[in-house]
C-alpha positions as CSV (number, residue, x, y, z in Angstrom):
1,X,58.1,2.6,29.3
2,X,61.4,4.5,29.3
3,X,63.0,4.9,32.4
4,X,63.0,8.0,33.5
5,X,66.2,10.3,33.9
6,X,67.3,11.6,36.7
7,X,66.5,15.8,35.4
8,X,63.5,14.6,34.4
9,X,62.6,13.6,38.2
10,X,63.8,16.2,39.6
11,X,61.5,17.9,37.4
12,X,58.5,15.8,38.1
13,X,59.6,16.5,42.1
14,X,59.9,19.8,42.0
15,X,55.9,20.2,40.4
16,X,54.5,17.5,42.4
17,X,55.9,20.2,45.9
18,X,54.6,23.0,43.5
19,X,51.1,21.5,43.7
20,X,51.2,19.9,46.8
21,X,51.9,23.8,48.2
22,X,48.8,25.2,46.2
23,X,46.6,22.1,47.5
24,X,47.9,23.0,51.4
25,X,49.3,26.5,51.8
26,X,49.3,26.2,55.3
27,X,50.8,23.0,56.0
28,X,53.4,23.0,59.1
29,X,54.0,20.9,62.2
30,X,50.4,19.2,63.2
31,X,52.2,19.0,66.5
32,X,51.6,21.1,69.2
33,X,54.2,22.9,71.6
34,X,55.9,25.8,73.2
35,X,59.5,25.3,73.4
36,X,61.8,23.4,70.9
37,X,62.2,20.9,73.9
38,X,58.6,20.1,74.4
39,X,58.5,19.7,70.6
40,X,61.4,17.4,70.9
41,X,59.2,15.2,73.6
42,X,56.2,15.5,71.7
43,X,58.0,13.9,68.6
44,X,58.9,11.1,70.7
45,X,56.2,10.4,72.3
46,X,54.5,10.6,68.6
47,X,56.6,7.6,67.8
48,X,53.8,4.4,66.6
49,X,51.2,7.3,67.9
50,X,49.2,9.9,65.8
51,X,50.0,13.4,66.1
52,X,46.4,13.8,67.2
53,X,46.8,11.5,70.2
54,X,49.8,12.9,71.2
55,X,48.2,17.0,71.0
56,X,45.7,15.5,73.9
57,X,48.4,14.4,75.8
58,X,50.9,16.9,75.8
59,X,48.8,20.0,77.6
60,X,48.5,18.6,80.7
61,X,52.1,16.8,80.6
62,X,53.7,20.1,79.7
63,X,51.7,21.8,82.6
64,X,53.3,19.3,85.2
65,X,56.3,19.4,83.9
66,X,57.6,22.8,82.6
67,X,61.1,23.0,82.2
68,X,63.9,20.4,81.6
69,X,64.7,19.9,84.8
70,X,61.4,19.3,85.6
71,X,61.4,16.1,83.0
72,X,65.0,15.2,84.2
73,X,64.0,14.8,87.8
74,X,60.5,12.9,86.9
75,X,59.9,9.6,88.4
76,X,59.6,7.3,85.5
77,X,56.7,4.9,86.6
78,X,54.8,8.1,86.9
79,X,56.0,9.8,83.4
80,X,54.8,6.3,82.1
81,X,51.4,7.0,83.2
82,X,51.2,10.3,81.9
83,X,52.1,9.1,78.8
84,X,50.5,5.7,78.7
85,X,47.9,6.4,75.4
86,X,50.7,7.0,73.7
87,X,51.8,3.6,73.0
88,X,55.6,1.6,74.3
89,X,55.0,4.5,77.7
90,X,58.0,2.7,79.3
91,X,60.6,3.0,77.1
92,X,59.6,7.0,76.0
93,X,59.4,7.8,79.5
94,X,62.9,6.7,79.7
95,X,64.1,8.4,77.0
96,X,62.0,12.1,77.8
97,X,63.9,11.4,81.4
98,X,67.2,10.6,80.1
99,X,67.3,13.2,76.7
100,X,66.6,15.9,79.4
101,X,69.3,14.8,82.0
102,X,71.9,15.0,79.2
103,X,70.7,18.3,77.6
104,X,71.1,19.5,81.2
105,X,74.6,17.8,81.2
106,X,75.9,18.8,78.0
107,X,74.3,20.9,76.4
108,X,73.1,23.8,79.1
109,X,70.0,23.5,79.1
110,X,69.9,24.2,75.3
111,X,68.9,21.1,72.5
112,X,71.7,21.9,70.2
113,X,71.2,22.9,66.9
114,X,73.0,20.2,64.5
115,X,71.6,16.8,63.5
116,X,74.4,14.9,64.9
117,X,74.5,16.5,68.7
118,X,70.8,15.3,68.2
119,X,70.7,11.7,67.4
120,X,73.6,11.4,70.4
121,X,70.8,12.4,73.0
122,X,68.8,9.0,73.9
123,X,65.7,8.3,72.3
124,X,66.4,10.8,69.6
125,X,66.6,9.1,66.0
126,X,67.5,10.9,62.7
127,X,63.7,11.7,62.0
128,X,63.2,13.1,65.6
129,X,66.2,15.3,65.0
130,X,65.0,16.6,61.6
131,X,61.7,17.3,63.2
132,X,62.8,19.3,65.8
133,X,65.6,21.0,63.8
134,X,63.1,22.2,61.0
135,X,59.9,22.8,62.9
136,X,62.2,24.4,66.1
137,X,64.9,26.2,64.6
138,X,64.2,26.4,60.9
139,X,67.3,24.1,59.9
140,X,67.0,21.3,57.2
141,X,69.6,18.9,57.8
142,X,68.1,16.9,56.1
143,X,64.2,15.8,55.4
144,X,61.7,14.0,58.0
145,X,60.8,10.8,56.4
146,X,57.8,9.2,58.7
147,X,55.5,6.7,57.3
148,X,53.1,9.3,54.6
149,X,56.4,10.2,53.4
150,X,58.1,7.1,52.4
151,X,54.8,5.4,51.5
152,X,54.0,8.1,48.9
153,X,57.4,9.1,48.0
154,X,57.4,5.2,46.9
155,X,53.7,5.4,44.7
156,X,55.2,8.6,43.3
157,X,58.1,6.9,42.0
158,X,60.5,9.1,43.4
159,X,62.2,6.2,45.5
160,X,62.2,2.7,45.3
161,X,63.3,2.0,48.7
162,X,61.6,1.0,51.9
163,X,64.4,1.7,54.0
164,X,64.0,5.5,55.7
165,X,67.8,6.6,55.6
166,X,67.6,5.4,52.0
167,X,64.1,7.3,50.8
168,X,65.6,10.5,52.4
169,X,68.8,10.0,50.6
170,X,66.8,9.7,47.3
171,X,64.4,13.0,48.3
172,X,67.3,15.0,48.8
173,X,68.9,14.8,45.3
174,X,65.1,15.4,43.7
175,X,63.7,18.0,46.7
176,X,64.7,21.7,46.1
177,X,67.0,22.8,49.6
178,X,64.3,25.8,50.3
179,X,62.0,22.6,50.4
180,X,63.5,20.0,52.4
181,X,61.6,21.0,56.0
182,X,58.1,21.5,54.3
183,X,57.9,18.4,52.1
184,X,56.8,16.4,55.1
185,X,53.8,18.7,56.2
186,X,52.8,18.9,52.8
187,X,52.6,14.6,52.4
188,X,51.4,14.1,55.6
189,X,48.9,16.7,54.9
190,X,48.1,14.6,51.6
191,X,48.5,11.0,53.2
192,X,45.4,12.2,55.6
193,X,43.4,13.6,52.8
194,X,43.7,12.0,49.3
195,X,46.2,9.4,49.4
196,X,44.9,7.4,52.5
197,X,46.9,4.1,52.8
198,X,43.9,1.4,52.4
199,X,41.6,3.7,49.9
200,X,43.6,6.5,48.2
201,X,41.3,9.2,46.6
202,X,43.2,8.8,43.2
203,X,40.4,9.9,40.7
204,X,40.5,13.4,43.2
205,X,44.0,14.0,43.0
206,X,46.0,16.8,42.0
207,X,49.1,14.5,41.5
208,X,47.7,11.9,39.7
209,X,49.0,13.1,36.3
210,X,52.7,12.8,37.9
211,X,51.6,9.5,39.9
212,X,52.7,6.3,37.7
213,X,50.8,4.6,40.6
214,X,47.4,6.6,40.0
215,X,44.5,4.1,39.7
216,X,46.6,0.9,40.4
217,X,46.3,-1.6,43.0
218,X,48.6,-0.5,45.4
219,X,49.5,-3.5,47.3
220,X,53.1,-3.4,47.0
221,X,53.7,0.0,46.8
222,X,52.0,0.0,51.0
């Protein structure tokens, strides 16, 4: 088989977002929140934790603590037990307490609006800050790669990589700009409904026409 060009992937890309927006026209953000900080906190406490975990833990967390402040001056054994479901409670109570203590120290009050002011804060990795950068302020810096993303951007054959930094640098020269924040709710909204990890729905997908993976064992490519 030829291999394919790079137009001709970015051709292939830019239908596969095409039907992916048809199949889920109103995929956003599964995460729930008020404020771009407590979407911040929800996306690190989502870390090794589904979004659906995290939804039934952040109402009553964000109803104890309701401000920045509030999370700065939080006693951390006790964060850690508010956030215990969640998975590794310790260390994201650490970095909820310490994220807000510097946004209070440099950044007045405000979480700043560029991906590198971001990733400086602790606990706040590249996805964290494209997460809350595109779902809290409508930015795309550049695009969220979690694990639906760079498992099917891999069976799609639109990277070869495992590496995160190095799938998103590989979606950004196929992705459309305009499409950069969305392309993550629209896979994870996939990943969860046809292309499930241990039995993907092949025979019912949309994609499987652009998938060189459709029907295959997918062993590797997980």
């Amino acid at each position: 088989m030829p291999r394919e060009s790079l137009d001709a992937k970015r051709q292939r890309a830019k239908e596969i977002v095409a039907r992916l927006k048809k199949l889920y026209p109103d995929a956003k953000c599964s995460l729930d929140y008020a404020s771009v900080h407590q979407l911040m906190v929800a996306t690190i406490l989502s870390a090794q934790c589904t979004d659906d975990r995290v939804n039934m833990v952040t109402p009553p967390l964000f109803k104890k603590y309701r401000t920045i402040q509030a999370f700065a001056e939080a006693e951390p054994n006790e964060l850690g037990k508010d956030i215990f479901s969640t998975g590794f409670h310790n260390n994201k109570a650490k970095s909820i307490i310490a994220s807000a203590k510097a946004l209070l120290s440099k950044h007045n009050g405000e979480v700043p609006k560029t991906l590198a002011e971001l990733v400086a804060l602790p606990g706040v990795g590249r996805k964290t800050g494209s997460v809350v950068l595109g779902a809290g302020y409508g930015i795309a810096e550049g695009i969220v790669v979690d694990t639906h993303v760079g498992r099917i951007s891999k069976l799609l054959g639109l990277t070869s990589h495992t590496d995160p930094v190095k799938i998103e640098q590989d979606l950004m020269k196929l992705i459309d700009y305009d499409n950069w924040i969305l392309l993550a709710h629209l896979m994870i909204r996939h990943g969860r409904a046809i292309c499930i990890a241990r039995r993907p729905k092949c025979t019912e997908c949309r994609l499987k026409s652009l998938c060189p993976s459709a029907g295959k064992k997918l062993d590797k490519a997980r």
